[in-house]
C-alpha positions in Angstrom: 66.6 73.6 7.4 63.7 75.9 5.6 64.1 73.3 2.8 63.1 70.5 4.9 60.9 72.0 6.7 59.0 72.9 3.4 59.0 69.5 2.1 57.6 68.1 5.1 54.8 70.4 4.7 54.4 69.7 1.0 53.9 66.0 1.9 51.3 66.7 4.7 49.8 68.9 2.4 49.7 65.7 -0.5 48.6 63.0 2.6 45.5 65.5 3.4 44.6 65.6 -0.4 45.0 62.0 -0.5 42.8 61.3 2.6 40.3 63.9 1.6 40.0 61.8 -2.0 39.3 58.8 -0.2 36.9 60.3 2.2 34.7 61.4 -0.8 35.0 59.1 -3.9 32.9 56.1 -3.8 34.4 52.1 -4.8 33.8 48.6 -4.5 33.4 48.9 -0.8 30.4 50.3 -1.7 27.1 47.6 -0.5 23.6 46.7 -1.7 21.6 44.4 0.7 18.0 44.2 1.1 15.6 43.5 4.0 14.1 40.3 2.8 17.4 38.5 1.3 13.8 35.5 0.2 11.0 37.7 -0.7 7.8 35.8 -1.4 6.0 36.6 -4.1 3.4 39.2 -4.4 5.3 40.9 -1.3 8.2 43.9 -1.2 11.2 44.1 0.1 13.7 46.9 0.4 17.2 47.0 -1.5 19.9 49.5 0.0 22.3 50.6 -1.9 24.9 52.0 0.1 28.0 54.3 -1.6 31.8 53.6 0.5 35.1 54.9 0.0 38.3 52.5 0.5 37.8 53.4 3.9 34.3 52.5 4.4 33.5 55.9 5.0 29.8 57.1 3.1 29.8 59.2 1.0 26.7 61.6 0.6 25.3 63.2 -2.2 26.1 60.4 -5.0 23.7 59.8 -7.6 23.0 55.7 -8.2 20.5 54.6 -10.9 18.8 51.1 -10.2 17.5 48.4 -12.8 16.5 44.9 -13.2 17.6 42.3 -15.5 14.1 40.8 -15.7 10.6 42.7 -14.9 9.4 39.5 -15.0 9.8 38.9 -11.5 8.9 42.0 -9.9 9.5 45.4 -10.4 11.2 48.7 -8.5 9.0 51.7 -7.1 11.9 54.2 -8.0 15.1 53.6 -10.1 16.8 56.4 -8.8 18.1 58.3 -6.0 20.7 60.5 -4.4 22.9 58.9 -0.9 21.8 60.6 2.3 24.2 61.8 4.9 24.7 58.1 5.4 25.9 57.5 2.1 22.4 55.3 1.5 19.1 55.3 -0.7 16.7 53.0 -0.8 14.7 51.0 -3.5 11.5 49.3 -2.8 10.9 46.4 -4.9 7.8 44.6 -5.7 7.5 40.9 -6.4 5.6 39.3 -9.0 3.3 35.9 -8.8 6.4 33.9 -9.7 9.8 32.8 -7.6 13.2 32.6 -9.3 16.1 35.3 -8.8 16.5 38.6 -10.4 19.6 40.5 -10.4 19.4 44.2 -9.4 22.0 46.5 -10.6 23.1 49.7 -9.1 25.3 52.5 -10.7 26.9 55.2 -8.5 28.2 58.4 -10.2 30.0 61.1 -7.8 31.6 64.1 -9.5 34.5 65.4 -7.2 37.4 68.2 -8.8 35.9 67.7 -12.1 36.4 64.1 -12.5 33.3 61.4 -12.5 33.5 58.1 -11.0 31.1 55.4 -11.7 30.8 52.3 -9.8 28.8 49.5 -10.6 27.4 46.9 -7.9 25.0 44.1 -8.5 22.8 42.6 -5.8 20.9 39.2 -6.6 17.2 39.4 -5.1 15.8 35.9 -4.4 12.0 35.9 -4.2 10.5 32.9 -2.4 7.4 30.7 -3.3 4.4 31.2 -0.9 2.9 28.5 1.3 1.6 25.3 -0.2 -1.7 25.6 -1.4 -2.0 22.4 -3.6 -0.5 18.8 -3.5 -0.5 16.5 -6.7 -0.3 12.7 -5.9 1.6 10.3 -8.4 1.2 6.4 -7.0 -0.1 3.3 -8.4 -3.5 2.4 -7.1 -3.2 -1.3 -6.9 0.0 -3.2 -6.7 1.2 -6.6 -5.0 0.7 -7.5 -1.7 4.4 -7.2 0.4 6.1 -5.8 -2.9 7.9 -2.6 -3.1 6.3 0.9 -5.2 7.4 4.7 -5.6 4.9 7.1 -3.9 5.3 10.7 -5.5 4.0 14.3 -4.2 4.1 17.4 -5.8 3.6 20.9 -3.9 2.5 24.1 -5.3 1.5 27.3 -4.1 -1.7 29.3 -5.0 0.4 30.6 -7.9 1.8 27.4 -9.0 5.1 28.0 -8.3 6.7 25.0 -6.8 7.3 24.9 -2.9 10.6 24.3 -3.4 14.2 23.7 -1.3 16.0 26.7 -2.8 15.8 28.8 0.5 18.4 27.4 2.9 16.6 29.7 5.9 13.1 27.5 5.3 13.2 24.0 4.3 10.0 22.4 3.4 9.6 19.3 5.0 6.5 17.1 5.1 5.5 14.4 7.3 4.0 10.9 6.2 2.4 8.2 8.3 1.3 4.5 7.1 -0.9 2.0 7.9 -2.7 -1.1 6.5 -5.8 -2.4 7.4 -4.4 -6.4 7.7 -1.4 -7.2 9.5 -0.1 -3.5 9.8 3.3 -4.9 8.1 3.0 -1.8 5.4 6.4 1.0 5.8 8.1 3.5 3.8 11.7 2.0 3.0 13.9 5.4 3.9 17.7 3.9 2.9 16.8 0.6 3.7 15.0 1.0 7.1 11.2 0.3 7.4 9.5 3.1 8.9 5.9 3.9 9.6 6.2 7.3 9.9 8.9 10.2 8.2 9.5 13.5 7.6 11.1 14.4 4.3 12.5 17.6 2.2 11.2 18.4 -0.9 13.7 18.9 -3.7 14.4 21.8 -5.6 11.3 21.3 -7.8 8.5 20.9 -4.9 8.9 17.2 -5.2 8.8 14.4 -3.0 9.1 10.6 -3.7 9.0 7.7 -1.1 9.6 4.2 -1.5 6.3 2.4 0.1 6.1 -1.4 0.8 3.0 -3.0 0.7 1.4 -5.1 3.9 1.9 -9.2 2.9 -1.8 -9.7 3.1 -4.3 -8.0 0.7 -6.1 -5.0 1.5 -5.8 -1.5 1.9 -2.5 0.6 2.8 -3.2 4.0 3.7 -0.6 6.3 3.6 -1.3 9.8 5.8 0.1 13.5 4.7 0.0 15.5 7.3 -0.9 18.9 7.1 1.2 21.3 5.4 0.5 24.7 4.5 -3.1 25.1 3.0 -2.9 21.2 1.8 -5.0 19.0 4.1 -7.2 19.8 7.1 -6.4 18.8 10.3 -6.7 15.2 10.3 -4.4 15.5 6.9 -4.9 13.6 3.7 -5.3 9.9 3.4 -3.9 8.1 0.2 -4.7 4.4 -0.2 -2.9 1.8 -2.2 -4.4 -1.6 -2.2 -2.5 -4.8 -2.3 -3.9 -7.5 -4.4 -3.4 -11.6 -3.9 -1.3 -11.9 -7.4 2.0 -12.2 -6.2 5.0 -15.0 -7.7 3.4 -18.5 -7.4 5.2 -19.9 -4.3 3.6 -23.0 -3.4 -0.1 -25.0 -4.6 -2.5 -27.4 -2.5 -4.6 -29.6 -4.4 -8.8 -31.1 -3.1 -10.4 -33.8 -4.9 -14.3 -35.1 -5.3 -15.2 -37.4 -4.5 -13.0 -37.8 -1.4 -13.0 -41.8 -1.8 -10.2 -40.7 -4.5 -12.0 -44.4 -6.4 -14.2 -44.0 -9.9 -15.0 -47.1 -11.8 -13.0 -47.2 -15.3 -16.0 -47.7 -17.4 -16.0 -44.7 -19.4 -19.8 -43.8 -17.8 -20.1 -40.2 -18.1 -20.9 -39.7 -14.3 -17.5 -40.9 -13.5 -15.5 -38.6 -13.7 -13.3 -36.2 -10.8 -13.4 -32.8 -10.0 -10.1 -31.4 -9.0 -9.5 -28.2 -7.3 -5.7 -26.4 -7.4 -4.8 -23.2 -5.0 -1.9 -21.7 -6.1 -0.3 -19.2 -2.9 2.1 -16.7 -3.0 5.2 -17.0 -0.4 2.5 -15.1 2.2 0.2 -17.8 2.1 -2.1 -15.8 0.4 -3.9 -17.4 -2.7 -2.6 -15.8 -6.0 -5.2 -14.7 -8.8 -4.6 -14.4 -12.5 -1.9 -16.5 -12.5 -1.0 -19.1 -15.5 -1.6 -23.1 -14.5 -0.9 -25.9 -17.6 -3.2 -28.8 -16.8 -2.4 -32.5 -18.8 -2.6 -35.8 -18.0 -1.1 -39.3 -19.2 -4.6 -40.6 -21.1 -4.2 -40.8 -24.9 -6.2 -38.4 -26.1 -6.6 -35.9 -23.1 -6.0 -32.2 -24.5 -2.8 -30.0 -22.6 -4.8 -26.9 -21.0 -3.7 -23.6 -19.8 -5.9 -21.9 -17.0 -6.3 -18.9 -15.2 -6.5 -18.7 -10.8 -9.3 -16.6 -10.4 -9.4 -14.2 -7.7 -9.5 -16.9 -4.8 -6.4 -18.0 -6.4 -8.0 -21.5 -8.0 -8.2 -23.7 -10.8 -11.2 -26.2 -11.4 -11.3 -28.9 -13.8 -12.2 -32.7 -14.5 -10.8 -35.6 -15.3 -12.4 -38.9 -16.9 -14.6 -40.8 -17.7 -11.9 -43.5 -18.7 -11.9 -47.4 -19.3 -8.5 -47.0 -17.6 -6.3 -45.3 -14.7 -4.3 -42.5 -15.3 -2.5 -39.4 -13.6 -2.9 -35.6 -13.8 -0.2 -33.2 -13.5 
């Protein structure tokens, strides 16, 4: 019965050493979060490095040494410290001028009965772009009237780091607006819908790029940013894209002087026609710089290529002949 009684007290004795272990040595329970998981740049945040046993109990009085993996992005106030009652210490970190991700590693050494542990825990730091502070517009100035063109943005902040999509807690999103000075048939094509206004995300590199289609008549579009961040005051920024008359030759009218459509064939040099051509697109708008070949059936008469000019016309003569003949 003493036996027993003494072995039951030897492994009570061994639990409460166990349990007292645990209560004290630090592990991978052990946490590091900070206050601002995003940063922004040129701003602080603090990192807590908290030490745990497998219990999640803190443990005091532990040494941790911080450091970063990059200074580029920001630096820490202190790189050491010793856990409070809570089992915590603090590191304030400073950003730099540029966003990214730098990883902060902690070490915590506890000493208990002679033997040193060391646990090792490492905390990634995202620091954030600021607010937009600059836009950069990529777009062709002038392109066909009712045809289809890539509109491009780029967003930076006052640092030149691009406002980007990497922070899940604060999409940028912009908001766009178009009109045209004609027949208002101008729209963004967002997945094969024509819109005349959206609101977009910028990728992961500040970026954003629209599909705009032109109005079917000539003139201007005007394509609105609204504001966002520092870009733009509050009537926002107007972008303009003008449609020219030089679309696909689609159909061609034809006048002729002298409207009696009658010359005498006597080869006189006053006898002669003047023949207009108007080349239009599939709008009805007259097409410019587009190629016209000119010949007729009188032996003799030169094959000529012309030009529309910008009210989409050709202009020629034909004669004097002794004889009557055709132009085509």
């Amino acid at each position: 019965m003493q036996i027993y009684q003494f072995m039951i007290l030897l492994i009570g004795l061994f639990l409460l050493a166990g349990a007292g272990s645990a209560a004290v040595i630090p592990d991978q329970t052990s946490t590091i979060v900070s206050n601002y998981p995003w940063v922004v740049v040129n701003h602080q945040s603090v990192i807590t490095v908290t030490a745990l046993n497998t219990t999640s109990i803190p443990v005091p009085g532990a040494t941790v040494t911080a450091s970063l993996n990059s200074t580029a992005l920001g630096v820490l106030t202190v790189s050491s410290g010793t856990t409070d009652a809570n089992g915590q210490v603090n590191f304030p970190f400073s950003a730099g001028t540029k966003s990214g991700a730098v990883n902060f590693t902690a070490t915590i050494t506890y000493t208990y009965s002679g033997n040193t542990v060391t646990v090792t825990k490492v905390y990634t730091q995202n620091i954030d772009h600021d607010i937009a502070q600059n836009a950069v517009f990529d777009f062709q100035n002038e392109v066909s009237v009712g045809t289809e063109t890539p509109f491009n943005i780029s967003f930076t902040d006052q640092y030149g780091n691009p406002i980007d999509n990497r922070n899940p807690n604060n999409p940028p999103i912009i908001s766009l607006w178009i009109s045209a000075s004609s027949d208002n048939m101008a729209a963004f094509n967002i997945s094969g819908s024509h819109v005349q206004s959206t609101s977009q995300e910028l990728d992961a590199n500040g970026n954003i790029s629209i599909v705009v289609v032109t109005d079917t008549a000539p003139g201007e579009n005007e394509i609105l940013l609204y504001p966002f961040g520092n870009v733009g005051n509050p009537w926002g920024i107007p972008q303009f894209i003008y449609g020219i008359n030089n679309g696909i030759p689609y159909s061609i009218t034809q006048t002729i002087s002298p409207s009696t459509l009658t010359e005498p064939a006597d080869n006189a040099p006053d006898h002669t026609f003047s023949i207009t051509d108007t080349v239009y697109d599939k709008y009805g708008n007259p097409t410019e710089n587009q190629g016209v070949r000119v010949q007729s059936n009188w032996p003799g008469d030169p094959s000529v290529n012309m030009t529309t000019n910008s009210f989409g016309q050709i202009i020629y003569t034909y004669g004097p002949h002794s004889g009557s003949g055709y132009v085509t």
